[in-house]
C-alpha angles and dihedrals in degrees: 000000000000118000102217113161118175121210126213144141116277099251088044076058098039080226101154125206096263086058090053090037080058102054091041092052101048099036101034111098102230133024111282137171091245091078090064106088092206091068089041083056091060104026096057103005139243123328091267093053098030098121093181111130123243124207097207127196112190101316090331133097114236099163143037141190112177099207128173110202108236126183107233111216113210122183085326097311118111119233126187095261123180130185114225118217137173112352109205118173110169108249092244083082108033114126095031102095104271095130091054111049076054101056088044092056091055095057091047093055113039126029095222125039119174126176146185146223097012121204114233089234085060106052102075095057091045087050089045087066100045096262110147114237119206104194086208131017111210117273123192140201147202109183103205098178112010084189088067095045101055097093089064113019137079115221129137129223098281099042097097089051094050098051098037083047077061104058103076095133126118115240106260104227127243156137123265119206112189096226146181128239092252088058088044094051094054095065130110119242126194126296093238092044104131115186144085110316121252098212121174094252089054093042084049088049106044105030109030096029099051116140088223123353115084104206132200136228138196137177111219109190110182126206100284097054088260103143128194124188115234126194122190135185119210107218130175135200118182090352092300118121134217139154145241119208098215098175141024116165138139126063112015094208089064091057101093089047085051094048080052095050088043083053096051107037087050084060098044092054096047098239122151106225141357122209133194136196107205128156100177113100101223089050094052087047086064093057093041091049086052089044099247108176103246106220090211092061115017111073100175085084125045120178122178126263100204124040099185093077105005110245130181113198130180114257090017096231138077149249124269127193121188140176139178135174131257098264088064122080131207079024096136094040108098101181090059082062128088105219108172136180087263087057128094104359096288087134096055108138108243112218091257084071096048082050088055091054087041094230112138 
């Protein structure tokens, strides 16, 4: 029999989302929210703008990439950027080829990919077409109340000494504006900044407009007038609170009075952590400079970095692959990128969460 698979995007192929929700559900190897067409919906678009890609066999699907088209922004020039989520191929297939004719139409297509949370059977086929893997992208985290934290979390004895030991620096001062995604989306960032744009029909989209999640902002503005956008998510286990920061952009120099707004704010609302997921350099120095633990190398605290279900990893972060092509530079420093929590679909709800808001 000839093998003969052909690979497009899911509106050349009319495959609608509750196609792709289908063969999510049915091939993916645990229950996730990407089997639910309506957050597919929202998540990629109708049937006539889905841009995942579909590995078809015949008239089955036998592959899928779910992929969201995102603009890269590099030293103020544009590049055609796209965010890679969950790769799925049946099993049937698995071994052909498939992954990899996938892979090759993306890079035929777009000039950036970045993804999140690979699996170790992926790698080697990302790494066999010159994509860059990061084992672990840096976490970071601010303990309000270690008292709160102890039915989930892992820490020694000396684990509260050694991170309050840590904070000795003074509070930076600033104002803080409660805002709105379309205010945060109008601020500058820096000339260098190199990552996906946050534009205000994305930060509408993907902040204001989510299915689930109700998202904070807030507008920092430091002593000298430099002003950085900041956008938060209240989550809960076991009625105890804490908090993501799922975005920080704008002026850099505004960052350390952001982290201190972040600390106190934290405090104020009673929650017991806050975590963020940042890759830039600049932007982990400002943690660092605040004494955030980093979960990647601080081993004396481990929080969780999954609620539903509750998972502890070690370290408690995840993978991240990325590619550009030649025309793009700073494309395989990571360091140089900014990767948040909002990014790359590491703040997708999981179906335990839908569960807890009993929604179905």
């Amino acid at each position: 029999m000839t093998f003969d698979v052909s690979i497009d995007f899911a509106h050349n192929f009319g495959i609608n989302n509750t196609q792709i929700a289908n063969f999510y559900k049915h091939n993916w190897d645990r229950p996730i929210a990407l089997s639910k067409p309506e957050f597919l919906d929202w998540q990629f678009g109708s049937s006539c703008e889905n841009h995942c890609v579909i590995a078809m066999l015949g008239s089955e699907i036998v592959g899928v990439m779910a992929v969201n088209p995102r603009s890269f922004l590099c030293n103020n020039i544009s590049y055609n950027g796209a965010e890679l989520s969950t790769w799925c191929v049946n099993t049937k297939v698995r071994g052909l080829g498939v992954g990899k004719k996938i892979l090759r139409f993306l890079q035929s297509n777009f000039e950036v990919l970045i993804g999140a949370g690979i699996t170790p059977i992926a790698v080697p086929i990302y790494l066999s077409l010159g994509f860059s893997f990061s084992a672990f992208i840096p976490r970071f985290i601010f303990v309000s109340d270690f008292e709160k934290i102890q039915k989930f979390a892992k820490f020694d004895l000396k684990s509260e000494r050694i991170t309050k030991s840590r904070r000795v620096q003074q509070p930076a001062q600033f104002v803080d504006k409660k805002s709105d995604a379309s205010e945060l989306a109008s601020l500058k960032s820096t000339p260098s900044f190199v990552g996906f744009e946050r534009g205000h029909d994305y930060c509408l989209w993907r902040y204001e407009n989510h299915p689930l999640f109700d998202y904070q902002f807030h507008l920092i503005t430091d002593q000298s007038g430099a002003k950085a956008g900041v956008v938060l998510r209240k989550d809960s286990y076991q009625n105890t609170d804490f908090m993501h920061v799922c975005d920080l952009f704008g002026e850099q120099q505004a960052f350390i009075s952001a982290v201190c707004f972040i600390e106190q704010y934290s405090e104020n609302i009673g929650v017991a952590f806050v975590d963020a997921t940042v890759t830039e350099a600049n932007t982990i120095g400002a943690f660092r400079q605040r004494g955030w633990i980093s979960a990647v190398d601080d081993n004396y605290v481990q929080i969780p970095s999954l609620f539903y279900p509750l998972e502890i990893r070690s370290p408690a972060t995840t993978s991240v692959i990325f590619w550009t092509t030649e025309d793009v530079p700073c494309g395989f420093n990571l360091s140089a990128m900014t990767v948040a929590k909002g990014d790359l679909d590491l703040d997708r709800p999981t179906l335990s969460f839908y569960e807890k808001l009993g929604v179905t």
